[in-house]
Every structure is written in structure tokens, then in C-alpha cells.
N, C-alpha and C positions, 0 to 999 in steps of 0.2 A: 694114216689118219686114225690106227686103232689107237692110239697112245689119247688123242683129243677127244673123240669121242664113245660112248659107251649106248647100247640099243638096250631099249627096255619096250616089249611091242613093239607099236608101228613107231613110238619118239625117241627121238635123239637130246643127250645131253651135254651138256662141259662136264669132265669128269674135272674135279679138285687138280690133277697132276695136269692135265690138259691145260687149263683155266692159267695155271701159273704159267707153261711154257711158252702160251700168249702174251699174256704179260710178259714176260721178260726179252721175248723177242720184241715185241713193239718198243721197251724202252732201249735195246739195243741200238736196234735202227733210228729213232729218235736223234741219237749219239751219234751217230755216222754228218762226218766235220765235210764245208761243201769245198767246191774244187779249189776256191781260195775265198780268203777271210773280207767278205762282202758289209760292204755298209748297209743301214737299214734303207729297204727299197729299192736296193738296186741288183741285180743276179749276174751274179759272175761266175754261172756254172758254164765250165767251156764247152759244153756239147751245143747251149742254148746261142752259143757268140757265134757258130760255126756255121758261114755261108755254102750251103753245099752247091750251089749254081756257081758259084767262079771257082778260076782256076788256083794251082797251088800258091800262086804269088799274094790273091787274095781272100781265099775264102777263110783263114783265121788272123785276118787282118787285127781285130774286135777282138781277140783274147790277150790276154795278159793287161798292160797299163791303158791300151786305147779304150777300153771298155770303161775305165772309171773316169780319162778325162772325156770320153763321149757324151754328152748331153743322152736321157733315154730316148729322146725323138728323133738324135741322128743313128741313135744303136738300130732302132726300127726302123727307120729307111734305109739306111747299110745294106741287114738283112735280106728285105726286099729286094736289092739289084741283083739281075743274072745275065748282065753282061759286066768283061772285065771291062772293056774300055768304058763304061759309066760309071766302076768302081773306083778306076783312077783319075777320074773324071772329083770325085766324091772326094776323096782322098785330098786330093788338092786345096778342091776347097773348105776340107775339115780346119787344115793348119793357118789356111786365109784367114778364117773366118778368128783365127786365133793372134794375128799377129801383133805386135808392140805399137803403142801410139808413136804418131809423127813425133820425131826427135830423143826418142829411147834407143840409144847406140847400143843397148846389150844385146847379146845371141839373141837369136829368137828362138820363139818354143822349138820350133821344129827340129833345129839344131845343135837344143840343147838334148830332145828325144833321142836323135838318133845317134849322139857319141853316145849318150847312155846307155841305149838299144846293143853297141857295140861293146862296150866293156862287161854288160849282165853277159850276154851272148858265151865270151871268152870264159868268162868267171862260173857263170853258172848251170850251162848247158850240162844234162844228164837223163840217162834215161829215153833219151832220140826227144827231150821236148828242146826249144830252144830256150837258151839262159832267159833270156827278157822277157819270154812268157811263163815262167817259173813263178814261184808266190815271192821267192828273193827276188829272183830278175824286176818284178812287177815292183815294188817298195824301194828299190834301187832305182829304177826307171824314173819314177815318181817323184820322188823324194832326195836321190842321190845317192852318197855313201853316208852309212851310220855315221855316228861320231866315235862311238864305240862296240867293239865286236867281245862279248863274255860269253862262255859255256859252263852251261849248269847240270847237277848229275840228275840223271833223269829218275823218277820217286819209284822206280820200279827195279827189283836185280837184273844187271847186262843189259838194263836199255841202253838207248846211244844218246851221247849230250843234247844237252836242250842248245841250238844257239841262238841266242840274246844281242839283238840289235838297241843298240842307244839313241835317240837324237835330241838336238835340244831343246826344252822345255818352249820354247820358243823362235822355233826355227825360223826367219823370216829374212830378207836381204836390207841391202844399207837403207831402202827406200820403202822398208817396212810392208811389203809384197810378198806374202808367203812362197815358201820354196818348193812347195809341191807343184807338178804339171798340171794338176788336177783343182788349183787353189785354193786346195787346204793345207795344212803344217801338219806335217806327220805325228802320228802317236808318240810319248814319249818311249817305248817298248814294243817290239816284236819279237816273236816267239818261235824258233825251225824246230824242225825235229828230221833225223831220216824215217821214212816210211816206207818198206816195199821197195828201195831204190831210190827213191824221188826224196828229198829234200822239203816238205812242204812248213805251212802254218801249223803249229802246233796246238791243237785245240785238247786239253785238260782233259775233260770230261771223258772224249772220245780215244783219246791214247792212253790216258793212262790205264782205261779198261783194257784195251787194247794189249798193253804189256802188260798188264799183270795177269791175262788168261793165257798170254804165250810162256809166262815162266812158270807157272804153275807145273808142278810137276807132274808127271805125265805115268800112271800106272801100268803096269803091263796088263792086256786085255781080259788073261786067267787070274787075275788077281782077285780077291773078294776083301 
């Protein structure tokens, strides 16, 4: 704390060099992108989805794609359970409460989730997280497959490609019902990036400072 502040008698001040490195650490942290790329009001930090009272089968039930087609009132009663058999109990009745009207012959949600659940899974698992709770897994889950997959160079030296998901301006089915599990139509663009291992959302602001203090070149410590 000598660097922050300076004594003068019995008071303490922000010296000028202090004062800035405040600043710049607050607007760092500011920058720091959340666990995946969240709509307004709703939190998809996965520590906050993470039921610590049930077992491994259920307690990150709530992360990845269940979180954004969950209602916030069933995320907060999820939570709340600490037994599993009231969890599977829950569970049932999440997809119930979801199913197609009498005389709609298509899949139903459920199992349209879980072949998806199973091909993110395959595709995307990295890192010990599973593919379909991945921020890909999650938009694939969601939404499906892109329409189109591009890599773009990342605005930093030796970053690693941007990849750029497509889909259509209008994504919807024959009977004009959005394709999302969540009943909305996907963004026309998503954004990866590798990060640390992990594949996630790529948020601008926060990587690209991010690589351009990693390439920076680095002095040797006797250097002046």
C-alpha cells in the first residue's frame, strides 16, 4: 500500500501514481466478460445456477441452455430443492409444463434438447466442462447448428481466430414458431474466441485488452 498512499502527520492521501492505478484497475475489472453472454436480467453466472444440496446428476442441472429456457421463478425454485428425488420430480415437470399442443406430431421440446444436449456434448466438451454447457454447447442447444461457421483474424499479433457463427435473419419453422428452445430466434451473429483452454463468447472490449497486454513485449527486469 506504500505505492497508494503517502503520510503527511497523522493523514493519509491518494498520491497522483496511486489514484491512477485505482483507476485503471477498476476499469479493468469492469471489463472482465461474465461466464456466458447473458440477456438483460437474467444471470447466467454458473457458480449462481449451481445447486450445492443435490447430487452430481443434479446440481448443474441450471447451467448452460436450461438456465435461459427456465422461467426466473422456476431457476429460484430449482435452487431451493435439496433433495434429488424432488429434483427429478422438477425436472419432469419443467418439459411437461413445456409440451406441444394436442395434434402437433413434431418432436417435442424434450427431445429435441436432448439429441442436441448429445451432439454439443461430442463436439464441444473441453476443458472437463461438458460440450452443452459450453457457451457453443449452449447456442447450439438452443438454437441448433449455425447456418454458417467463418474465422476471423483476431485484431491482436498471435491471437487465435475469432469463430463467427451465422444464422438466419429469420430463423423460424414452416409454422412461423421460432427455433429457439428458449422462444426466441437467435442473433444473427456469435462470436468464440479460445481463452485459457476453454472456447468461450468473445467479448471485444475484454479480450482484446486481454491480448494485447499478453503480446506486449515483455523487458527483461535489469532493463532501464
Amino acid at each position: 500500500m506504500k505505492d497508494l498512499y503517502a503520510k503527511s502527520s497523522s493523514i493519509s492521501y491518494v498520491t497522483p501514481k496511486g489514484f491512477a492505478l485505482a483507476v485503471a484497475l477498476v476499469a479493468f475489472f469492469a471489463l472482465l466478460p461474465s461466464a456466458v453472454e447473458a440477456k438483460k436480467g437474467k444471470n447466467y453466472d454458473r457458480a449462481m445456477l449451481i445447486n450445492p444440496f443435490l447430487g452430481p446428476e443434479h446440481a448443474r442441472w441450471l447451467v448452460g441452455p436450461v438456465a435461459r429456457i427456465a422461467t426466473d421463478k422456476e431457476v429460484e425454485a430449482f435452487l431451493a430443492i435439496t433433495d434429488d428425488a424432488e429434483a427429478a420430480k422438477f425436472v419432469e415437470g419443467f418439459w411437461q409444463r413445456r409440451q406441444r399442443p394436442a395434434g402437433d406430431y413434431r418432436k417435442s421440446l424434450q427431445e429435441i434438447f436432448e439429441e442436441r444436449v448429445a451432439e454439443a456434448d461430442h463436439q464441444y466438451t473441453e476443458d472437463g466442462i461438458r460440450g452443452s454447457r459450453s457457451d457453443r454447447g449452449t447456442i447450439w442447444v438452443l438454437y441448433g447448428p449455425p447456418e454458417e461457421v467463418d474465422y476471423e483474424v483476431a485484431p491482436w499479433y498471435g491471437g487465435p481466430p475469432i469463430e463467427v457463427w451465422n444464422y438466419p435473419k429469420d430463423a423460424k419453422d414452416a409454422k412461423d414458431v421460432s427455433l429457439g428452445l428458449d422462444g426466441e430466434t437467435p442473433k444473427k451473429r456469435y462470436e468464440f474466441i479460445e481463452d485459457e483452454g476453454r472456447t468461450v463468447f468473445y467479448i471485444k472490449s475484454y479480450h482484446d485488452r486481454k491480448g494485447r497486454m499478453k503480446a506486449r513485449p515483455q523487458l527483461p527486469r535489469n532493463s532501464y
